[in-house]
C-alpha positions in Angstrom: -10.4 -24.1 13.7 -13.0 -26.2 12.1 -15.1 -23.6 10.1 -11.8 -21.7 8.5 -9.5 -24.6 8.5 -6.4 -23.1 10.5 -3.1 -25.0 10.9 -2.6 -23.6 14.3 -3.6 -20.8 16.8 -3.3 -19.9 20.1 -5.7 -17.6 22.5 -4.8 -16.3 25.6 -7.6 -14.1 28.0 -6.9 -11.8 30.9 -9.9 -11.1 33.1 -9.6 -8.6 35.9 -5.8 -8.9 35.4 -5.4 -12.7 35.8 -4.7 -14.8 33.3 -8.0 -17.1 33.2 -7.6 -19.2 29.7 -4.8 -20.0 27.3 -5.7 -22.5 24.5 -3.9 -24.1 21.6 -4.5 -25.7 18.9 -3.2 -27.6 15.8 0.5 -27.6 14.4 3.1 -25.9 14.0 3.4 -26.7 10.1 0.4 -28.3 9.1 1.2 -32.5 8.8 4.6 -31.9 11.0 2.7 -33.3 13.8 4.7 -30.5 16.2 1.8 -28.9 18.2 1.6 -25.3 18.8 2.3 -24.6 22.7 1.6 -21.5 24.6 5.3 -20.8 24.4 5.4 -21.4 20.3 6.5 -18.1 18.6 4.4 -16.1 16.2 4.9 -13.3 14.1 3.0 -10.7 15.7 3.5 -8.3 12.8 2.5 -4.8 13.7 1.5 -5.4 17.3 5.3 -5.1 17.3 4.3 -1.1 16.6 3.4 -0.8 20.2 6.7 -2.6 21.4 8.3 0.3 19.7 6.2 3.3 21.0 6.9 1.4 24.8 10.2 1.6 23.9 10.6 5.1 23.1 8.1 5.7 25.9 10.4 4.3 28.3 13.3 6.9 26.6 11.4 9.7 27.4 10.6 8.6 31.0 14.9 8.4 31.1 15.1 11.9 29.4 17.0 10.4 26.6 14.6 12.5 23.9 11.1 14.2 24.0 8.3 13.0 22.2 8.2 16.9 20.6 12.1 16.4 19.5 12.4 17.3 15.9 13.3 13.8 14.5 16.5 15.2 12.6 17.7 16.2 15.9 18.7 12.7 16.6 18.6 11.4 12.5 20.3 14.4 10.8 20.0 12.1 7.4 16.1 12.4 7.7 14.3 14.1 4.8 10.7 13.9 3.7 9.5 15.3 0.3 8.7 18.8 1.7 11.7 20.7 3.6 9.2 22.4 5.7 7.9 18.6 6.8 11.4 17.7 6.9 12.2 20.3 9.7 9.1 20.0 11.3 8.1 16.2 11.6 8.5 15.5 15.6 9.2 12.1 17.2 5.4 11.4 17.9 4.8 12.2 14.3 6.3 8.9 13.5 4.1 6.9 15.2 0.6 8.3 14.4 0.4 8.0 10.9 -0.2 11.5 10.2 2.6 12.6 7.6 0.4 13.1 4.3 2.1 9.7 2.6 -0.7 7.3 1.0 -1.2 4.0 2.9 1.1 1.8 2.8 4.0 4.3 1.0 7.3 2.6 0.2 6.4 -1.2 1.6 8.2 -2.7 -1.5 11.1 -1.3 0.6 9.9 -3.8 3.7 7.7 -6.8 1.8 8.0 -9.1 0.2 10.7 -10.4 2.1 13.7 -11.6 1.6 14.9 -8.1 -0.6 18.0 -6.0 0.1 16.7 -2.7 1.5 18.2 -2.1 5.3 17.0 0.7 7.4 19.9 3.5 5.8 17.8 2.6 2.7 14.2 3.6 4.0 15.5 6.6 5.5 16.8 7.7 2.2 14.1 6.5 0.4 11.6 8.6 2.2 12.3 12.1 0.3 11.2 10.5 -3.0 7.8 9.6 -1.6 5.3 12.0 -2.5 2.6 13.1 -0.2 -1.0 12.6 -1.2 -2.4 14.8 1.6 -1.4 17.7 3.8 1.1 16.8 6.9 -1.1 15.8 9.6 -4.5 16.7 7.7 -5.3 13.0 7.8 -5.0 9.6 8.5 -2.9 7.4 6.6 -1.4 3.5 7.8 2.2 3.9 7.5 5.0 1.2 8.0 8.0 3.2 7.0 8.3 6.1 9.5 8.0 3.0 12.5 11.4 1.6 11.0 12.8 5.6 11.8 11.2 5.5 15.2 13.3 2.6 15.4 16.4 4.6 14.3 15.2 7.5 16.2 15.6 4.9 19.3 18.3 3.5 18.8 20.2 6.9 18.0 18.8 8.8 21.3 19.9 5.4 23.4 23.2 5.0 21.6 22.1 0.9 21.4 20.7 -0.6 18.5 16.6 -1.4 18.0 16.5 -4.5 19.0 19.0 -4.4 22.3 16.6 -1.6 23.4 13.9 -3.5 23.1 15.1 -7.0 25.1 15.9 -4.3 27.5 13.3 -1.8 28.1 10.5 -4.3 27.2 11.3 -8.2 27.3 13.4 -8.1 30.0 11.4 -6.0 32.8 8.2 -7.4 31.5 9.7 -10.8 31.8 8.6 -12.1 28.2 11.8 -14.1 28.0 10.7 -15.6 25.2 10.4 -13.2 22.5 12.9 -12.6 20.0 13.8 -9.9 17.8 17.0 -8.7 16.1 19.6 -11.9 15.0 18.4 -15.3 16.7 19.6 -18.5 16.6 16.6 -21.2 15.9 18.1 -24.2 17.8 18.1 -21.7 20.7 14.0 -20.4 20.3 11.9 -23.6 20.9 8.7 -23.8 19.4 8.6 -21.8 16.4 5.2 -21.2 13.9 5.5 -21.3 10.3 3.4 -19.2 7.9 1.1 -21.1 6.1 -0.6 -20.0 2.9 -3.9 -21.4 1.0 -3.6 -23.2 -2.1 -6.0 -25.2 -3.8 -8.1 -25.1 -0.9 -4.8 -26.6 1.7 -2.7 -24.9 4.1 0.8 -24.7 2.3 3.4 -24.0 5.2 6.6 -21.8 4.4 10.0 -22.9 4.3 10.8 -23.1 7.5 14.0 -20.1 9.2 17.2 -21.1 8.6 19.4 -21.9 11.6 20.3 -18.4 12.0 17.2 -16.3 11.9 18.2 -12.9 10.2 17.6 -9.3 11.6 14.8 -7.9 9.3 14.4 -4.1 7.8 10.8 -4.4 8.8 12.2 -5.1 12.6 10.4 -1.9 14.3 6.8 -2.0 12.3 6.4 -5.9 12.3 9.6 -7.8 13.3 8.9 -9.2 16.1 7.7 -12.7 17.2 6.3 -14.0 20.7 4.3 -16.8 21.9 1.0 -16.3 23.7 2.5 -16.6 27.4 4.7 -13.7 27.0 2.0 -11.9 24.9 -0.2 -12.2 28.1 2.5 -10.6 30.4 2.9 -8.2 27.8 -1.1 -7.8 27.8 -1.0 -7.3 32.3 1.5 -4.9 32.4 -0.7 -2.5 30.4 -3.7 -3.6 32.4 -2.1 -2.9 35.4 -1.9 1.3 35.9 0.9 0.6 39.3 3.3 -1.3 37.7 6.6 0.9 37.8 7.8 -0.1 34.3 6.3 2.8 32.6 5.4 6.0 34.2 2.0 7.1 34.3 2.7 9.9 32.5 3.8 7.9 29.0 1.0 5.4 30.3 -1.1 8.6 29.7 0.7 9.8 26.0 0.7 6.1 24.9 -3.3 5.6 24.9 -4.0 9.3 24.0 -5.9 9.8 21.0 -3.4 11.5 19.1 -4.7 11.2 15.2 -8.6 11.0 14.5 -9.6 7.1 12.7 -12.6 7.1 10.4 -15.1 5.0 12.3 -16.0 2.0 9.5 -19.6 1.4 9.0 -19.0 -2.5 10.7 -17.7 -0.6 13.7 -20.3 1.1 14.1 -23.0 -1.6 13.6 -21.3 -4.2 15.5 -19.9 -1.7 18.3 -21.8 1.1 18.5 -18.5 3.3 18.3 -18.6 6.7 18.3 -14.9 7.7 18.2 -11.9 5.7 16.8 -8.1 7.5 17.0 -4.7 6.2 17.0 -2.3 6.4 20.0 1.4 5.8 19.7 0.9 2.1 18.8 -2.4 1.1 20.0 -5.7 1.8 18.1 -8.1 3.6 20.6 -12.3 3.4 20.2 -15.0 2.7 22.1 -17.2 0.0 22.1 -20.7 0.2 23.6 -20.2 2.6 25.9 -16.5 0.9 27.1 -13.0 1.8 26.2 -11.1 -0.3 23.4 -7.4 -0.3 23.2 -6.4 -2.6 20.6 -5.0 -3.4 17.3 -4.2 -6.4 14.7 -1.0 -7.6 12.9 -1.1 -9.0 9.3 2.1 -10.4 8.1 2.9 -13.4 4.9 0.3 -16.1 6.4 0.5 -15.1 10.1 -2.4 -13.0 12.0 -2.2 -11.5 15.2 -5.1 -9.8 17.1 -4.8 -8.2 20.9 -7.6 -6.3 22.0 -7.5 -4.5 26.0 -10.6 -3.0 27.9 -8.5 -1.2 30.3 -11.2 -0.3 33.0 -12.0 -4.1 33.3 -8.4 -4.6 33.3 -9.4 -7.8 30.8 -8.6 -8.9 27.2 -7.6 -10.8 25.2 -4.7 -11.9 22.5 -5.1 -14.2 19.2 -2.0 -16.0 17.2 -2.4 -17.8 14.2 -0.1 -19.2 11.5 -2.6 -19.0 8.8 -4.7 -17.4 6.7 -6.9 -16.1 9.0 -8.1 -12.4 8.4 -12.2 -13.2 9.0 -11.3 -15.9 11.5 -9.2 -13.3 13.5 -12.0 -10.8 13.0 -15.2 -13.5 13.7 -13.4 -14.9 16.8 -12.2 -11.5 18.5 -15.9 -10.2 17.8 -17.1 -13.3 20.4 -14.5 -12.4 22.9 -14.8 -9.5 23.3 -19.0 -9.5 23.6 -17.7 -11.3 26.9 -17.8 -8.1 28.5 -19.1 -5.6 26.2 -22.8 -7.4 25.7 -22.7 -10.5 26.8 -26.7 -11.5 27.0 -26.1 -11.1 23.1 -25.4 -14.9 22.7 -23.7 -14.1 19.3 -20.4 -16.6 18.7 -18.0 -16.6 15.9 -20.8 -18.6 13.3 -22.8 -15.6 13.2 -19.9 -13.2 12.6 -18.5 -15.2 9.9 -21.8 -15.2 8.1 -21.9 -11.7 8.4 -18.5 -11.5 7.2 -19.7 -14.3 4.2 -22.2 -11.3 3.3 -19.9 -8.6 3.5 -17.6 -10.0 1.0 -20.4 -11.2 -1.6 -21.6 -7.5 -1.5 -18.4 -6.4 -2.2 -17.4 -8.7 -4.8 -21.0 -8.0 -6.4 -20.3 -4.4 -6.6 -16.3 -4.2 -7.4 -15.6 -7.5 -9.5 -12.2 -9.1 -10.3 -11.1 -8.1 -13.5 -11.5 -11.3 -16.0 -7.8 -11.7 -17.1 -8.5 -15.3 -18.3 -7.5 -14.4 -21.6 -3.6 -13.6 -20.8 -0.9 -14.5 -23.0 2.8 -14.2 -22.7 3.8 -10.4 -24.1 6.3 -10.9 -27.3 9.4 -8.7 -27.9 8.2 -7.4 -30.9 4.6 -6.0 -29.5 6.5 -4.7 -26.2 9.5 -3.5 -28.2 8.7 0.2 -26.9 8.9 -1.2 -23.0 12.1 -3.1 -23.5 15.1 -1.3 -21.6 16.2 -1.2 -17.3 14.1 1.0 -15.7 14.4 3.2 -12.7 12.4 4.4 -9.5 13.9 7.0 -7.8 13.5 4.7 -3.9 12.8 1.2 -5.7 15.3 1.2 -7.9 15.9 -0.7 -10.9 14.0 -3.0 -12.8 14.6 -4.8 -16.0 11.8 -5.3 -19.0 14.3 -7.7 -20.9 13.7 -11.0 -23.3 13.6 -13.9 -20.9 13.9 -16.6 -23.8 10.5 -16.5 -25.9 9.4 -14.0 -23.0 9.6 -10.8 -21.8 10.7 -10.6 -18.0 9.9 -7.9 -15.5 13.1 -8.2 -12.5 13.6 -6.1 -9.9 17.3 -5.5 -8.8 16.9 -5.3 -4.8 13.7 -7.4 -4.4 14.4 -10.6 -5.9 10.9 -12.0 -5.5 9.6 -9.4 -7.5 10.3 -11.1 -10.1 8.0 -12.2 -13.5 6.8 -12.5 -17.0 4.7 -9.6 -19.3 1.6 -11.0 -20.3 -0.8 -9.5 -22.9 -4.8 -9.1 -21.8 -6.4 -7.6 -24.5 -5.0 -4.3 -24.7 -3.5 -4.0 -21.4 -0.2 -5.3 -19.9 -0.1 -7.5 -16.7 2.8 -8.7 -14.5 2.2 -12.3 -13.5 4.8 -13.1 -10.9 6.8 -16.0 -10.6 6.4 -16.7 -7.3 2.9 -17.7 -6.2 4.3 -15.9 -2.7 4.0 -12.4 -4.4 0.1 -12.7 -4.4 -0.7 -9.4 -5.7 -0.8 -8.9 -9.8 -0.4 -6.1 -11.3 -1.2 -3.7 -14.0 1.5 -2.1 -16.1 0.8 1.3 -18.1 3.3 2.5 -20.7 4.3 5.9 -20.4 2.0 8.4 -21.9 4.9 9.5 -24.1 6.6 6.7 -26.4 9.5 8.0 -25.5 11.2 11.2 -24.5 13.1 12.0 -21.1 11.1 12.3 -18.1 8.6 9.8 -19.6 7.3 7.6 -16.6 6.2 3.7 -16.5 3.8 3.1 -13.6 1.9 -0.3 -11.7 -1.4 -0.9 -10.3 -3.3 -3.4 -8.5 -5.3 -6.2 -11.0 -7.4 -6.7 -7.3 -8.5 -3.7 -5.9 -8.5 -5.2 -2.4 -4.9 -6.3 -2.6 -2.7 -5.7 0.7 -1.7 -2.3 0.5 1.7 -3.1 1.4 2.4 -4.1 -2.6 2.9 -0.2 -3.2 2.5 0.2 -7.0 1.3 3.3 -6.6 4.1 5.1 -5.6 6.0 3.6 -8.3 7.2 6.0 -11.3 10.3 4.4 -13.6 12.2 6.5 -15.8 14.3 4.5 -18.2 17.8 4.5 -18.1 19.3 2.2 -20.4 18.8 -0.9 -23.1 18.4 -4.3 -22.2 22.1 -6.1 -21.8 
């Protein structure tokens, strides 16, 4: 808490299948004075993932659909780019992140949020997405094809996602108080607010109105627990006789079913040898032990559970920050409780490591200097002036916003902001200091002519991935109004 300057967390451990520590800290919006409980929600962001392969887990133990079910057998509507990865794509394909799309295709669809994509949306959206590899040549994190294996679900069970869920996972499990879908906040307790840094201070979010809204994003990172359910989640994993889940899905779930690249830190830090993806989890190993694991990242809220089945111990971390080196530095410490614990090592050493790793990276891949930016001027960006198209983001609008030009997306409202001039290049400075990711804007190689194509990139190469200029290609379609 006090090197990193979190608003709030909570840590919960399992050792030996008992639950031997929970511990909380801070607040639930930083100066609200409400503290953060073991029952406060979090965003768990894509630890939901796994909620979602339980789910369908549990349909296959009820012989509702196989994982090897061609997914348009239950979504007829489904189309890739290919037709042959159309008819091909399985049910387990979804979750593996094996279908040849670059990381993080189509997230404008999911993030930032609030926009007005819905799940119909994605699913149509998909066959516009071009592949940059092979189908299942290669790994690739993908949000989009969870929201279908939420539809896939949810089709095969005749219920919606998030009924399915409350009832093949909260309710057995007993984690009575997680919530997904619609909610009503008067009706949640303790609920966690994102926080943000600014200046150097934790800036919390608005906090959810009184009727917290289903989300698009619901099946790759929609869901929100506190730490006590998150533990009984954590046990019945750890625990190969309980009768929720068979042992045969036990036994799919935690198979490696898509080689990982092992990093460079994994393998100084862990001596890993193999890292794959399961349907959910992330599988490695870590000197000489089994790791089932993984981490959700989601608009100033970080989540990190990490399970060393044959000690039947782990370990889950919830905070409402900032807090991607403090999730990373902290988990390191934990887990060394059992993986190499004469070490001595604790979370100062791994955030100077961490310190290093991120001056070595800046060093060798520095921030563009876009100090010199000036608003664009309707006669200089005359040639970009018009509404624009993407085939799955829609439209956008290059238009005169008084004595500037404005960039303003059509279904993502926070994708919104001005055209700014550095040097010779063209920058999109949002309006919203939410939307943390600049970007680049290229003219189309043609001045004009049909088919010619406006495109984005990243100002920061290390942005999230989930800001997905890439994939975006406008045609224009008409003047400004």
């Amino acid at each position: 808490m006090a090197r990193y300057d979190l608003p709030g967390i909570a840590v919960g451990v399992v050792e030996d299948g008992e639950v031997v520590a929970v511990e909380t800290r801070g607040e639930l919006a930083t100066g609200g004075g409400e503290p953060v409980t073991p029952r406060t929600l979090f965003k768990i962001a894509s630890n939901t993932k796994a909620m979602t392969a339980a789910v369908l887990a549990r349909l296959v133990d009820q012989g509702r659909l196989r994982w090897d079910d061609p997914v348009t057998k239950h979504l007829p509507q489904f189309r890739m780019h290919d037709p042959w990865v159309t008819a091909n794509m399985q049910v387990r394909d979804l979750l593996i992140h094996n279908s040849g799309l670059g990381l993080g295709a189509g997230d404008l669809m999911l993030w930032p949020e609030p926009n007005g994509f819905g799940r119909a949306d994605i699913v149509a959206g998909l066959q516009h997405l071009k592949p940059v590899t092979s189908f299942r040549s290669g790994y690739a994190y993908d949000n989009l094809l969870y929201v279908v294996a939420g539809e896939v679900a949810a089709a095969a069970a005749g219920q919606p996602y998030d009924v399915l869920v409350r009832r093949e996972v909260f309710a057995p499990l007993g984690m009575d108080g997680c919530r997904v879908g619609q909610w009503r906040l008067d009706q949640a307790g303790s609920v966690a607010r994102p926080h943000r840094r600014v200046g150097g201070r934790n800036l919390p979010a608005d906090g959810d109105p009184g009727l917290v809204p289903d989300i698009t994003s619901m099946a790759a990172g929609g869901i929100r627990c506190g730490v006590d359910d998150m533990l009984r989640w954590m046990r019945a994993w750890l625990d190969p006789a309980d009768p929720w889940l068979s042992p045969a899905q036990r036994r799919a779930v935690w198979t490696a079913h898509m080689p990982m690249p092992v990093g460079e830190r994994q393998r100084q830090w862990d001596g890993t040898h193999f890292s794959a993806y399961g349907y959910g989890w992330r599988l490695s190993d870590v000197r000489g032990q089994w790791k089932v694991a993984h981490t959700g990242t989601l608009s100033g809220m970080y989540s990190s559970l990490v399970l060393l089945p044959d000690r039947r111990s782990g370990f889950v971390i919830l905070v409402n920050g900032e807090a991607e080196a403090a999730r990373t530095a902290l988990g390191q410490a934990l887990q060394e409780r059992w993986t190499d614990p004469q070490a001595g090592r604790g979370v100062d050493h791994y955030a100077e490591l961490l310190d290093r790793e991120r001056a070595v990276r800046a060093a060798a891949q520095p921030l563009p200097d876009t100090s010199a930016r000036r608003p664009a001027t309707a006669a200089e960006a005359a040639e970009l002036l018009g509404t624009w198209r993407d085939p799955w983001f829609g439209e956008v609008a290059l238009c005169p916003r008084g004595a500037e030009i404005g960039f303003a997306s059509a279904r993502s409202p926070l994708m919104r902001g001005r055209l700014m001039r550095v040097d010779a290049r063209w920058l999109l400075d949002w309006d919203d200091d939410k939307v943390d990711a600049e970007a680049w804007l290229h003219p189309p190689s043609a001045a004009s002519g049909d088919g010619a194509t406006l495109t984005l990139s990243h100002v920061d190469p290390d942005a999230d991935f989930s800001y997905d200029y890439a994939d975006l290609a406008f045609i224009r379609i008409r003047d400004c109004p």
